[in-house]
C-alpha positions in Angstrom: -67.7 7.6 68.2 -64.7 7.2 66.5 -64.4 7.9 62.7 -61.4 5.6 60.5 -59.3 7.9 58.4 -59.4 7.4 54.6 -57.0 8.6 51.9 -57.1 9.6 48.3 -55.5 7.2 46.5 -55.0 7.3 42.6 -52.8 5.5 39.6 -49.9 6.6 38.2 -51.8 8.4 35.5 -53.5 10.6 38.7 -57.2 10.0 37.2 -60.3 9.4 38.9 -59.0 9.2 42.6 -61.1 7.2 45.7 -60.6 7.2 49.2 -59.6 4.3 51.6 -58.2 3.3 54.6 -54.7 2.7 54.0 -52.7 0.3 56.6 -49.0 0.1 56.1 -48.1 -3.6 56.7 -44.9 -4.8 57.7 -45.8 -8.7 58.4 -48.0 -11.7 57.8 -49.7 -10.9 61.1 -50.4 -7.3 59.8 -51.8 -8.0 56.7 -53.7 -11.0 58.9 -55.4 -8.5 60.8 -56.6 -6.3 58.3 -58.3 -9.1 56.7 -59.6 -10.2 59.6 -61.0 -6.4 60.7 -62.0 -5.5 57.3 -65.2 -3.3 56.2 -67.7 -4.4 53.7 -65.9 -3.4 50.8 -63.5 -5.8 50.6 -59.3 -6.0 50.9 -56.6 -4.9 48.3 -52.9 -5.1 48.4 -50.8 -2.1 47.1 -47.5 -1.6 46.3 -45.5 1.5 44.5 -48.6 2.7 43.1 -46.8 2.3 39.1 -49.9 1.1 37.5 -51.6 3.8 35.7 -55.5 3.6 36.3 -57.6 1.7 38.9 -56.1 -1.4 39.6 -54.7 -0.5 43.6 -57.7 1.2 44.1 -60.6 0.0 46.3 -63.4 2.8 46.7 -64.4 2.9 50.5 -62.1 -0.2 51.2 -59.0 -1.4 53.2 -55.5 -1.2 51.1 -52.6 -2.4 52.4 -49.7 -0.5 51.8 -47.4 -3.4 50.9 -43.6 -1.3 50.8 -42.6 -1.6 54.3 -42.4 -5.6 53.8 -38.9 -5.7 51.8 -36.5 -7.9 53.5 -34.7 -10.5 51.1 -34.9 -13.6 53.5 -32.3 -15.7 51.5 -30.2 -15.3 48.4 -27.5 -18.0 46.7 -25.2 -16.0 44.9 -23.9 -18.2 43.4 -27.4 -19.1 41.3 -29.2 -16.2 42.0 -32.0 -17.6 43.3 -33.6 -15.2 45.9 -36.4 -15.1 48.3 -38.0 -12.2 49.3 -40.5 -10.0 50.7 -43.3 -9.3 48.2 -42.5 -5.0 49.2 -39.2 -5.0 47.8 -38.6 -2.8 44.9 -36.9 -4.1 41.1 -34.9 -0.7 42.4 -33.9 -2.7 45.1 -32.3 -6.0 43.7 -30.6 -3.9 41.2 -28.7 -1.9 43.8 -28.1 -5.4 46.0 -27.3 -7.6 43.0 -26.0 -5.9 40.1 -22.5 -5.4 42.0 -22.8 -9.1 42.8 -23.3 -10.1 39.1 -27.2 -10.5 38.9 -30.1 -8.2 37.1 -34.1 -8.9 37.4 -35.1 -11.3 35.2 -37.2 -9.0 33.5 -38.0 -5.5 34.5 -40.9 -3.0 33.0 -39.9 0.7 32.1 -39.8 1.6 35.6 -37.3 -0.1 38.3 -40.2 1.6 41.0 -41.9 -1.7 41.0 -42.8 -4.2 43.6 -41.7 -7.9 43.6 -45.4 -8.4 44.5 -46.7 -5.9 42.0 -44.4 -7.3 39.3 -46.0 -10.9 39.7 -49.6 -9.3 40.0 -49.3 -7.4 36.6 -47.5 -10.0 35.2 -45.2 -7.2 33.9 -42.8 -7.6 30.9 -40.2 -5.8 29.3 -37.8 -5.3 26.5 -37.1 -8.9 26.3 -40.5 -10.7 26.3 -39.1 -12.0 23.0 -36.1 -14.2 24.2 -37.2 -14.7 28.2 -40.9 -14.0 28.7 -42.8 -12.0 31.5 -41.5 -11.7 35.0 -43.8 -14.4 36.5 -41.9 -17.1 34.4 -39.1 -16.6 36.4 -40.8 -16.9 40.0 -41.0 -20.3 41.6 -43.0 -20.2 44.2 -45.2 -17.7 45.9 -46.5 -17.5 49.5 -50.1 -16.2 49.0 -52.7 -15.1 52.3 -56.2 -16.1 51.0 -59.6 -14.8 51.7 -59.4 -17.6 54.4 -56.7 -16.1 56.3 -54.6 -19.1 54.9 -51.0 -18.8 53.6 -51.0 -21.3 50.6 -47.5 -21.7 48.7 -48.4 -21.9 45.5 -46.3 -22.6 42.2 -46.2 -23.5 38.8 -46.5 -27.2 39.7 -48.5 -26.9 43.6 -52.0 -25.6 42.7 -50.9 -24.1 39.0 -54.2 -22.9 38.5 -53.9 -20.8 41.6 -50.7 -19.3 40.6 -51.5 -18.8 37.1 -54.6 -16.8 38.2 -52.6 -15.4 40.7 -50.0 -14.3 38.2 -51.4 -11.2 36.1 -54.5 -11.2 38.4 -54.1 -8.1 39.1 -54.1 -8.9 43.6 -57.6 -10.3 43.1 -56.8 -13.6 44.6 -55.1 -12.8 47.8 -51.5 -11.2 49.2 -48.7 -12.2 47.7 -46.5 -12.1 50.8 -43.0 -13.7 49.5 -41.4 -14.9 46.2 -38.4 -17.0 45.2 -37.4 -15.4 42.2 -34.7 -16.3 39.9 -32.2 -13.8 38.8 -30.1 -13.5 35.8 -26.1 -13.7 35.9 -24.6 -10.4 34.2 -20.7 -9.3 33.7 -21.1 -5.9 33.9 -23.7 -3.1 34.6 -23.0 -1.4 30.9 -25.4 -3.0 28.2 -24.1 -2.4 24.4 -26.6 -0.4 22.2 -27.6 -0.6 18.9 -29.6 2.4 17.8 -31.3 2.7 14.1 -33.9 5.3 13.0 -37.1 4.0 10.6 -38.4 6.6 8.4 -42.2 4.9 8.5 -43.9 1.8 10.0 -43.2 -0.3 7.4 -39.6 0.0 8.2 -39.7 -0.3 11.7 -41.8 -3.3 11.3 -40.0 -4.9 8.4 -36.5 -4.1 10.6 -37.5 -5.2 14.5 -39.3 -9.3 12.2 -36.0 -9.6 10.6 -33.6 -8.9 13.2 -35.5 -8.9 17.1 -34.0 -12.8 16.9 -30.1 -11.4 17.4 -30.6 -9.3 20.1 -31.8 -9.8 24.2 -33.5 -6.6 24.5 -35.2 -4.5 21.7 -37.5 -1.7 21.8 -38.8 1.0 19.5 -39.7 4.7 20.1 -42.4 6.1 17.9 -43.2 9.6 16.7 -47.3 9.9 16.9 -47.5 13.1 15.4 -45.7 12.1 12.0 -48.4 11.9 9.5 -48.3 10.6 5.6 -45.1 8.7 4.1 -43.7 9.6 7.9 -46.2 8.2 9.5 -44.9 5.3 12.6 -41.1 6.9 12.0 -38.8 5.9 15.3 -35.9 5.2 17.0 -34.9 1.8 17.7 -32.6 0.7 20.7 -31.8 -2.8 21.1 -28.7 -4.5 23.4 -27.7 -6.6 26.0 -25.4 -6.8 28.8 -21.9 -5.7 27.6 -18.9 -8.1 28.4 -15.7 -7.0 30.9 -13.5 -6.9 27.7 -15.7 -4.7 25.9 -15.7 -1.8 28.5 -13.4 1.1 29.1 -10.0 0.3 30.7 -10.9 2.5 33.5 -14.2 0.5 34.1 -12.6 -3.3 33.7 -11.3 -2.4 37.8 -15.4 -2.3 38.9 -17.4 -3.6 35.9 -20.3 -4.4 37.9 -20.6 -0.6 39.9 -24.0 0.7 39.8 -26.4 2.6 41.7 -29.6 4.1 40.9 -30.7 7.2 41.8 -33.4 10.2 40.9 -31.8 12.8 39.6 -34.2 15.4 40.0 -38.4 15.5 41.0 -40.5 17.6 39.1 -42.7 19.6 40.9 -46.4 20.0 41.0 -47.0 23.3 39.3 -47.6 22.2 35.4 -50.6 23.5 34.0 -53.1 21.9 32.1 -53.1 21.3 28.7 -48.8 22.0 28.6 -48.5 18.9 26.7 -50.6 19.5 23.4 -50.4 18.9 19.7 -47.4 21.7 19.3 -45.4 21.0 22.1 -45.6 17.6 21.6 -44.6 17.7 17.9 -41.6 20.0 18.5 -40.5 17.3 21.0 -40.8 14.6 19.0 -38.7 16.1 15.9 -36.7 16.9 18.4 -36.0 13.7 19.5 -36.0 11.8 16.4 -33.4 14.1 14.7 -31.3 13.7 17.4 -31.2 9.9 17.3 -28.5 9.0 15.3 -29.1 7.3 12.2 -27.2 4.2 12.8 -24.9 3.3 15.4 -23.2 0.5 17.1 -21.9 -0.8 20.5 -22.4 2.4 22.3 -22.2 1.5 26.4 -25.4 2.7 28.1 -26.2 2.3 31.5 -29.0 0.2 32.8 -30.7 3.5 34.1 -30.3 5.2 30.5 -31.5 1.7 28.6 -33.6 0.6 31.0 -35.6 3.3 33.1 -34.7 6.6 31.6 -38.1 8.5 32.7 -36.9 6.9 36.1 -34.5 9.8 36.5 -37.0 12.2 36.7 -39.1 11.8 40.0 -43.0 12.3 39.9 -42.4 12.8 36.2 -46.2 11.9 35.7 -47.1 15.5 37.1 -45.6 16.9 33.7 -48.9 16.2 32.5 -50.9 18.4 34.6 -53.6 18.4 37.2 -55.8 16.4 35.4 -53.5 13.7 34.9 -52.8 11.2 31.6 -54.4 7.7 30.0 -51.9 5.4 29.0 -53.4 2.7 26.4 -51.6 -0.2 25.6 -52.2 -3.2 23.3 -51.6 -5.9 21.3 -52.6 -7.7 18.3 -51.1 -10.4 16.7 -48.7 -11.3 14.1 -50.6 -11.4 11.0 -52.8 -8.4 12.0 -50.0 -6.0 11.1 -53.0 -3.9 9.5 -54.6 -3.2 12.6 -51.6 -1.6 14.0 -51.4 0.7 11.0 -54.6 1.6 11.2 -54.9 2.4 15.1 -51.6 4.9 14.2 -53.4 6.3 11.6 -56.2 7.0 14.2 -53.7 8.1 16.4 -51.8 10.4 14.7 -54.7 12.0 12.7 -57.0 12.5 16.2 -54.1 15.3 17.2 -54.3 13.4 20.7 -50.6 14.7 21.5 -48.2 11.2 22.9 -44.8 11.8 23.0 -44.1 8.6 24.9 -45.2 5.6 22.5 -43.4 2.3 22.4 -43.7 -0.7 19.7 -42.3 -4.1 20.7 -43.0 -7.7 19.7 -43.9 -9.9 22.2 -42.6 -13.6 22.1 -45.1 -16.9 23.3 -47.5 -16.2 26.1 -47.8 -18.0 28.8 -50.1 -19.9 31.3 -51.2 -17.1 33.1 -55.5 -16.3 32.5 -55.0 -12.8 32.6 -51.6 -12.3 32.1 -51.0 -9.8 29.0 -48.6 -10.5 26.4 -49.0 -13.0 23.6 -47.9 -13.1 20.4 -47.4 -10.3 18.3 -47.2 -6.3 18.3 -47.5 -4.1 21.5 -48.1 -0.4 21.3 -47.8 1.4 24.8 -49.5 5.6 25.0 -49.2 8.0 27.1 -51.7 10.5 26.2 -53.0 13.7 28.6 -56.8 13.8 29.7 -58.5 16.4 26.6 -61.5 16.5 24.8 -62.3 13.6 22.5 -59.9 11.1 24.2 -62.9 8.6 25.4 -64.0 8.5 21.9 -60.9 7.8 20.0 -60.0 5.0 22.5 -63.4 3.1 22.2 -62.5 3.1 18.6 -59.0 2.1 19.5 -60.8 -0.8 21.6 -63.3 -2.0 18.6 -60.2 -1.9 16.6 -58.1 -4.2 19.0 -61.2 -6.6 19.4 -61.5 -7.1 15.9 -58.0 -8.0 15.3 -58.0 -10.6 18.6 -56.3 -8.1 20.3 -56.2 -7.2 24.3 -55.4 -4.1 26.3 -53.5 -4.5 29.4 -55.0 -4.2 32.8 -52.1 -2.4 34.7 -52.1 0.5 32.2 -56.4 0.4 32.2 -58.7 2.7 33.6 -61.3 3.1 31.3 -62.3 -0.1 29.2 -66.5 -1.1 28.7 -66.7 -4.1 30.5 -68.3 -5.4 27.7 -65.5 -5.0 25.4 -62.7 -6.4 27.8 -64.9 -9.7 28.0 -63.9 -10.2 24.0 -59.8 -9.3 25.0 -58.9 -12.7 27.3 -60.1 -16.2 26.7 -60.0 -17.6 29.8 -61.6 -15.1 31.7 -64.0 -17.7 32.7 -61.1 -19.6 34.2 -60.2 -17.1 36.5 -63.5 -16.1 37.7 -63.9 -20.1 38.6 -60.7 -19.9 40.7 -61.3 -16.9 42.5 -64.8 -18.1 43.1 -63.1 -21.2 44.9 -60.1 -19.2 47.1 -62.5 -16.1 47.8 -66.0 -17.1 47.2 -67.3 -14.3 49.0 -65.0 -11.9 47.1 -63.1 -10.4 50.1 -59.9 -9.5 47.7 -61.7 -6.7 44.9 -60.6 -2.9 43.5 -61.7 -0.4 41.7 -60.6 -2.6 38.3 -62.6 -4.9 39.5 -66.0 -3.7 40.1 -65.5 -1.8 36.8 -65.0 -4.8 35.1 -66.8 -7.3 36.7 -64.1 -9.8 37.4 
């Protein structure tokens, strides 16, 4: 009797790993026939594997293993509008495009991100502000339903379906394909402005008053500073510089770029490396080497964009037994919540040294899809004793404020408390119900939470 192999499968965060059976899929056909050949516990599509907890799980299930699907079938570039396969990296429209004079529309903290993975999380970035999540900038997608169906669906042919589709998290089928629009760039240098706070009041009072002038914005935050220090950072915000304002040298090539991993670290870090000390040396450290104010300095989109990117498997830094990240938001007006979950934060002696404030522009359609308006804090914080605690709190604290966490960084939220986070939960349970009423398409995420 033959036996079907499974494989341990796990977040970027590395916690709480299940087994499946993994099938690389290269086609329609391919991904076809795994539906059609499927076990009891149900279908999941999976792409690079950049979402922190449970979401491209599925416990005992079929994955498909989305990356070998990454042809661009057709791209104007003279508009940037592109179709593609839904395997191809954000990594790989930079290298294609950015010579020709186009960037992603919007691209998360990591360029190791799949077109399909980027609609299915509904990922944003440093310019939510001014241009929204990615999924506002796809026009159609090409979806395989639990029916074995390929539907094209859009914002105007079956919204509902796309906007459930968008954020869902690859509960409501396979995306396949995308037409995505680009965005037109003169150069691959953005121009940096860099400030440091001295508290969260600052930083605050600094990103309401002046996020307007710039395209991209972001702020680092030291988690360990405590007292009148407390929510100190370093704030980057840019855009795309001009040909005239780059080096003579560069002027010749102003759109040359190519990513690349510099160096992978290796899997040898001991628990418990990362801890209160190490983590506070780092982050004074890093503050005091921020300058205080500068202007117009030329990064590169690697540096601006993806700087953890030059590190490969940079997640093993955090040990064997892997990291949470927790982000949230709450909304304009609740700026007391977010001062009181950094006083939590900084007080518990949980040690983050990666912990990033924006402001999020208007949401969108999308009934799971994460930003909306007002303040998002993103943490990375190692697996140690008292963690579960502080983020219930952390949870109660977001729910009271109208607050949500955001399912690609989840793996541990009560369902009960994630039913409070999205108001029209409701109204993508209904759709799924009606595209996969059986619920062939599921994950670990899902189960969890019941959706």
């Amino acid at each position: 009797m033959s036996t079907v192999e499974t494989v341990p499968l796990s977040g970027w965060g590395r916690t709480a790993p299940t087994r499946a059976v993994l099938s690389p899929v290269r086609s329609e056909d391919e991904a076809r026939a795994v539906l059609a050949g499927r076990s009891g516990r149900g279908v999941l599509a999976r792409g690079l594997a950049r979402s922190y907890g449970d979401a491209a799980q599925n416990a005992g299930g079929d994955v498909l293993d989305m990356t070998a699907a990454d042809r661009v079938l057709h791209a104007d570039v003279e508009t940037g509008l592109v179709d593609v396969e839904a395997g191809i990296s954000l990594d790989e429209l930079m290298n294609r495009f950015v010579p020709q004079g186009f960037f992603v529309p919007v691209t998360a903290g990591t360029r190791y991100v799949t077109v399909g993975g980027a609609i299915a999380a509904d990922i944003h970035g440093k310019n939510h502000h001014v241009a929204g999540s990615f999924s506002q900038h796809v026009h159609w997608i090409d979806l395989l339903t639990a029916d074995g169906e390929v539907r094209r669906v859009s914002p105007t042919e079956d919204p509902d379906l796309f906007w459930a589709t968008a954020g869902g998290m690859g509960l409501t089928g396979v995306i396949l394909r995308a037409r995505v629009q680009l965005k037109a760039i003169g150069t691959s240098r953005c121009s940096v402005d860099t400030d440091r706070t001295p508290n969260l009041d600052a930083l605050m009072t600094l990103l309401a008053e002046t996020d307007h002038l710039y395209e991209y914005s972001v702020a680092w935050i030291d988690c360990a500073a405590k007292g009148a220090r407390m929510g100190r950072s370093v704030v980057t915000r840019g855009r795309f510089a001009t040909r005239d304002e780059l080096p003579a040298k560069r002027r010749a090539d102003p759109l040359a770029y190519h990513g690349s991993v510099k160096l992978s670290a290796p899997d040898l870090f001991p628990p418990g490396l990362l801890n209160r000390l190490t983590v506070g040396a780092f982050n004074e450290l890093w503050y005091r080497k921020a300058p205080a104010r500068k202007r117009g300095q030329l990064q590169s989109i690697p540096t601006f964009f993806h700087p953890l990117d030059g590190v490969g498997a940079w997640n093993r830094i955090y040990g064997p037994r892997g990291f949470v990240q927790y982000q949230f938001t709450v909304p304009f007006g609740a700026e007391a919540a977010m001062r009181e979950a950094l006083e939590r934060i900084s007080s518990s002696g949980t040690a983050s040294f990666l912990a990033v404030l924006k402001r999020f522009g208007p949401g969108n359609p999308g009934m799971l899809s994460y930003p909306s308006p007002g303040w998002t804090l993103a943490l990375d914080i190692p697996v140690q004793n008292g963690l579960a605690t502080l983020l219930d709190q952390l949870d109660q604290l977001v729910v009271s404020a109208e607050g949500r966490i955001y399912l690609a960084k989840d793996s541990r939220v009560r369902p009960e408390t994630f039913e409070h986070m999205y108001d029209r939960l409701d109204d993508f349970r209904a759709v799924r119900r009606r595209v996969d009423p059986e619920g062939v398409f599921t994950s670990d995420l899902a189960r969890r939470l019941s959706l």
